[in-house]
C-alpha positions in Angstrom: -13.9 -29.8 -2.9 -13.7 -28.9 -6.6 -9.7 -28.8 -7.6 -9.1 -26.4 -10.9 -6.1 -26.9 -12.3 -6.0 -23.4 -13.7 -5.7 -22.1 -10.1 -2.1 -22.8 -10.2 -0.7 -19.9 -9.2 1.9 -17.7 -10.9 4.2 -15.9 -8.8 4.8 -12.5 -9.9 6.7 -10.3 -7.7 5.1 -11.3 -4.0 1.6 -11.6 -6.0 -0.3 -14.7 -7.3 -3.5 -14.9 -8.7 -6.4 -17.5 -9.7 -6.4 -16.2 -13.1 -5.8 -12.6 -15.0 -6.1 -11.7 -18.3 -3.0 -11.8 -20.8 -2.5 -8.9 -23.0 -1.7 -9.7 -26.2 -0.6 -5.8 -27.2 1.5 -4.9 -24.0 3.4 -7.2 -21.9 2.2 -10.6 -21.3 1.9 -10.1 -17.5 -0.2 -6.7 -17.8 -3.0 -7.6 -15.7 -1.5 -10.1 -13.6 -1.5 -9.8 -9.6 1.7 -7.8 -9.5 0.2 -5.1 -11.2 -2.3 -4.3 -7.7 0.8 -4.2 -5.8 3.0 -1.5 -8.3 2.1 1.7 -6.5 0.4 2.6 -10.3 -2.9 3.4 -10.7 -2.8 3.0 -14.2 -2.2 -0.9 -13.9 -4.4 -3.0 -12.3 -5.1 -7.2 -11.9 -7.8 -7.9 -14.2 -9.0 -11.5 -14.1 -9.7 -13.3 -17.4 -13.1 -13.6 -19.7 -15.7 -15.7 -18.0 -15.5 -17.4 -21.2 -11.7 -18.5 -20.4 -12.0 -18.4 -17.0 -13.7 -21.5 -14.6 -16.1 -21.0 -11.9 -13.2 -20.3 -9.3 -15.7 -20.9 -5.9 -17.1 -23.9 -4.6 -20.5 -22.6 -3.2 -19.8 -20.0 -0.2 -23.1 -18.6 0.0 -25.1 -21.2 -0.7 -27.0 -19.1 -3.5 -26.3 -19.7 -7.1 -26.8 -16.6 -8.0 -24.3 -15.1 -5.4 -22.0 -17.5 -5.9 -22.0 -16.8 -9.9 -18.3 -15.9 -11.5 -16.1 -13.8 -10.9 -17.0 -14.6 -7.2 -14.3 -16.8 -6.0 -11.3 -15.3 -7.9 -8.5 -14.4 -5.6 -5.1 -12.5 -5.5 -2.8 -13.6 -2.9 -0.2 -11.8 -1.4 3.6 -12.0 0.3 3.7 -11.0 4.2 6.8 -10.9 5.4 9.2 -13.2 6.9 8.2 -13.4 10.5 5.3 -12.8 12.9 3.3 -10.0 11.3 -0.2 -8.2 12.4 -2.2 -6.7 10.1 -4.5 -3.8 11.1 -6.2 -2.7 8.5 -6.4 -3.4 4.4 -6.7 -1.1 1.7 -7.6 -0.9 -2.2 -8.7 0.9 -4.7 -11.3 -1.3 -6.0 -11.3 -1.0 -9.6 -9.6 -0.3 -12.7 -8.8 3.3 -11.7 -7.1 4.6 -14.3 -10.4 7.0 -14.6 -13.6 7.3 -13.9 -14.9 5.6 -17.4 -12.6 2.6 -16.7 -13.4 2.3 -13.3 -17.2 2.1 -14.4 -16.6 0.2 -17.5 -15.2 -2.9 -15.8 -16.8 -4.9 -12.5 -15.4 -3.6 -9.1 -14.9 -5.4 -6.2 -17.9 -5.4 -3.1 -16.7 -7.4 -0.5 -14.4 -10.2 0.0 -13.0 -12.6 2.4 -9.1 -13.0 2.9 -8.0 -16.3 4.4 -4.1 -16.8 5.9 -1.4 -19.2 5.1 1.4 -19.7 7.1 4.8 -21.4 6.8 5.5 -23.9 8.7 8.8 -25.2 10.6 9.5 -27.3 7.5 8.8 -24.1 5.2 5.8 -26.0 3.9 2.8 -23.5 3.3 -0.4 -24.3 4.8 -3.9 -22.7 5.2 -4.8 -21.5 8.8 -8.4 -21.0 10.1 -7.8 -17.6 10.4 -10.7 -15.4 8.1 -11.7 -11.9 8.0 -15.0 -10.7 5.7 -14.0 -7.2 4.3 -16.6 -4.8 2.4 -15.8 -2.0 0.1 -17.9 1.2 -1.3 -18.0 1.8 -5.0 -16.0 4.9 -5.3 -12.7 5.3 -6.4 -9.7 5.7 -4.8 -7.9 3.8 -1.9 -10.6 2.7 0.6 -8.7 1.5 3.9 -11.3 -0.7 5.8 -10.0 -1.8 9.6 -9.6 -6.0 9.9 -8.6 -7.9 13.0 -7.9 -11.7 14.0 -5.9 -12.0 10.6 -2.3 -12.2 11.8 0.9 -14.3 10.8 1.7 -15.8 13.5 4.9 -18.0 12.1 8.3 -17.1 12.2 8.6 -18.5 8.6 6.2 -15.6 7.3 3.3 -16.2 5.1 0.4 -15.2 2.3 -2.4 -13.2 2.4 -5.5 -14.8 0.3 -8.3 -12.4 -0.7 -10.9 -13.7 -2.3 -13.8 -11.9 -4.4 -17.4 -12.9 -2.6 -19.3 -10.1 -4.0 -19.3 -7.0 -7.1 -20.6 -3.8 -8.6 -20.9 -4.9 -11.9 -19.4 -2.9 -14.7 -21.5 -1.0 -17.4 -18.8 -3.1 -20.3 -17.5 -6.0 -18.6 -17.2 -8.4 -15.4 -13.9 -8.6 -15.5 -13.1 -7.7 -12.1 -10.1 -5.3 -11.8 -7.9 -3.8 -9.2 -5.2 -1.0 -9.3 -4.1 -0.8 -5.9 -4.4 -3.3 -2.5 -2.4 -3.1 0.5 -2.2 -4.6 3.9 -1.4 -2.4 6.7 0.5 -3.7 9.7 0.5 -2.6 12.6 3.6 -0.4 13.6 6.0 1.0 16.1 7.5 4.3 16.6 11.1 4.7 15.6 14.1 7.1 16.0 14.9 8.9 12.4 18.3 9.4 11.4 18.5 11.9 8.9 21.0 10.6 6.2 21.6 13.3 3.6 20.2 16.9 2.7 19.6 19.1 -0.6 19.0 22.8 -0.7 19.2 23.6 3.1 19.4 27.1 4.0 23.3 27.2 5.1 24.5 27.0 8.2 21.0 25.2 9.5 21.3 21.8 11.3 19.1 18.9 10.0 19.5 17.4 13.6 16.6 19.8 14.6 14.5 18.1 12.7 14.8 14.7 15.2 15.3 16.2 18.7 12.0 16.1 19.8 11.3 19.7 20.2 8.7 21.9 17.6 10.7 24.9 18.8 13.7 24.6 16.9 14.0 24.3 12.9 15.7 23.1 10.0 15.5 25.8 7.3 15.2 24.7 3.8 15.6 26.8 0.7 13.2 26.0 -2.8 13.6 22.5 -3.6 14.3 21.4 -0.2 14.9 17.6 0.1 16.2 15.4 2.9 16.6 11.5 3.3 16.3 9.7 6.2 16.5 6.1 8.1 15.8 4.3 11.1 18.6 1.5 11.6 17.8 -1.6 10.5 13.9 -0.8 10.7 11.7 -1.0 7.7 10.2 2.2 7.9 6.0 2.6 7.6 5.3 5.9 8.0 7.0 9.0 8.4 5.6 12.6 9.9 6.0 15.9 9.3 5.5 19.4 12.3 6.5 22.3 10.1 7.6 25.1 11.9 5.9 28.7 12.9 3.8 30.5 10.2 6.3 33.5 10.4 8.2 30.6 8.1 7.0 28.9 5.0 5.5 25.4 5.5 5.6 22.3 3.1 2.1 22.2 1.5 2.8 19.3 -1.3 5.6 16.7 -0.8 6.8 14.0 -2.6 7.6 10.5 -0.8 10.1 7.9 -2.6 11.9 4.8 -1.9 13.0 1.9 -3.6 12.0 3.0 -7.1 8.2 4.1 -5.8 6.7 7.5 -5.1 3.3 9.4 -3.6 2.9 12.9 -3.4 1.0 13.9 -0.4 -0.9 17.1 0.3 -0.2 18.7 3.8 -2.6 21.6 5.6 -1.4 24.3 6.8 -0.8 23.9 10.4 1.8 23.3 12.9 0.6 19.8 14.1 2.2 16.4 13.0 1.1 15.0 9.7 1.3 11.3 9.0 2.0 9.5 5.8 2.4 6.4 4.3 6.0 5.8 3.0 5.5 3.9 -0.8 5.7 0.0 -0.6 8.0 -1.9 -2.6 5.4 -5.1 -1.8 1.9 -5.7 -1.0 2.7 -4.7 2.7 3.3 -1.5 5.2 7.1 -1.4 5.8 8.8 -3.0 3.2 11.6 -0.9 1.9 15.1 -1.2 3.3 16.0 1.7 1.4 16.7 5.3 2.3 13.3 6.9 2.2 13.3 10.5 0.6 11.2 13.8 1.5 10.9 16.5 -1.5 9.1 20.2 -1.2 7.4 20.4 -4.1 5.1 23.3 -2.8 5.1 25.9 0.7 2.8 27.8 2.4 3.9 31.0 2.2 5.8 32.7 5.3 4.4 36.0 7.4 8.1 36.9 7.5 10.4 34.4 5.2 10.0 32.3 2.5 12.8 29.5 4.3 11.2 26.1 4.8 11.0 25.3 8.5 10.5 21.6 9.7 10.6 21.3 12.9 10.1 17.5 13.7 10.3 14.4 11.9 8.7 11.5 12.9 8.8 7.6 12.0 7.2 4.2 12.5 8.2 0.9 11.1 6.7 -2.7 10.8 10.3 -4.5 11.6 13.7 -4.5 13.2 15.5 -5.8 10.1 18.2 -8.1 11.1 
């Protein structure tokens, strides 16, 4: 097999890369790996020129012409320490800072992602576990379901995805991606509500985690609570708002560790489930406090109070 030395990997906040382009204008890490893992959609990994670059694949299809740069570039990312299965992966395929950039450069068509595992010894070796992955060519984050890809070490390990196919871009070939993120699979957990802002007075945020949809907490404009789960790094979190007579979250904003998504909600009465933002290239990664703000409500029949009746919550780990 072929060895490159300019596949050396640079480590950049629990992402490496084959190659990316430097940046001579903004920071010198731009386009590296990290940048598909920053919860920003105006950064992205961008792999170098083909002029730069080096024909990064030793033949996987057997057909020159499908096995052509920037086929066999690869991003690589951090799971976590310990056992970990991964259910799904999900990416926003190109540079999708807008629609002319995510036409102007080459997107990514389908992949394969190959596992490495740590050993006793904290050595890293590559496992025989693959899973073939295919995307559309739209924007946004695609999630596409994977199986038989799991960590299965106590010492953690990487996740290897590597480019086998594109949509070529109108401009360039550079492949680009803003976002990638691998789903694992998750548990449910107890919320503890930890702190509240702008609750109507006298109203307990306990309702919100006694497992009933007939009792409330009341928030006023502005409402915002913040919530944990023990030890557990937290995945997801859900929201049942409370009767129509009441107004009902219809934009939120989700934030932890530094990152934050604003979600739209319908207006209903049934659990909604979110993602809570990742702090790595992996569901359930923040230790943090994770925080819920009511940007926008559904107006009330009777009163314009926030009522949430439930929250729910599923994590990836048990912490330590």
């Amino acid at each position: 097999m072929l060895v490159l030395s300019f596949l050396v990997s640079n480590l950049y906040a629990g992402a490496a890369s084959s190659s990316f382009k430097e940046e001579s204008r903004k920071s010198k890490t731009f386009w590296s790996a990290s940048s598909a893992i920053d919860g920003n959609v105006n950064t992205a990994w961008m792999i170098k020129s083909e002029e730069l670059s080096s024909d990064a694949l030793d033949v996987i299809t057997g057909d020159e012409e499908k096995s052509k740069w920037p086929r066999g570039e690869w991003i690589e990312i951090d799971g976590p320490i310990g056992v970990s299965t991964v259910s799904s992966i999900g990416m926003m395929v190109g540079f999708s800072q807008s629609e002319d950039t995510f036409t102007d450069y080459a997107r990514v068509k389908s992949a394969k992602i190959e596992v490495y595992e740590f050993s006793s010894s904290m050595e890293l070796k590559k496992t025989s576990k693959t899973a073939e992955v295919s995307f559309e060519d739209k924007m946004g984050m695609q999630e596409v379901a994977v199986s038989g890809i799991d960590i299965s070490s106590e010492g953690g390990g990487k996740y290897r995805l590597i480019i086998t196919d594109i949509y070529p871009g109108k401009d360039f070939d550079n492949v680009a991606v803003s976002e990638m993120m691998f789903y694992l699979k998750d548990f449910d957990v107890q919320p503890e509500i930890a702190e509240s802002e702008q609750g109507v007075e006298g109203s307990d945020t306990s309702k919100m985690t006694d497992k009933s949809t007939k009792t409330y907490w009341l928030g006023n404009e502005g409402a915002k609570f913040g919530f944990d789960a023990g030890s557990a790094t937290i995945s997801r979190l859900s929201i049942t708002s409370g009767s129509s007579s009441y107004a009902r979250p219809k934009k939120i904003k989700i934030s932890t560790g530094g990152r934050e998504q604003v979600h739209d909600l319908a207006n209903t009465n049934k659990a909604q489930w979110f993602w809570v933002p990742s702090v790595t290239g992996y569901s359930g990664s923040t230790w943090d406090t994770v925080y819920v703000e009511v940007l926008e409500v559904y107006p009330g029949s009777k009163s314009q109070e926030i009522a949430i009746a439930e929250l729910g919550a599923k994590a990836t780990g048990l912490g330590f």
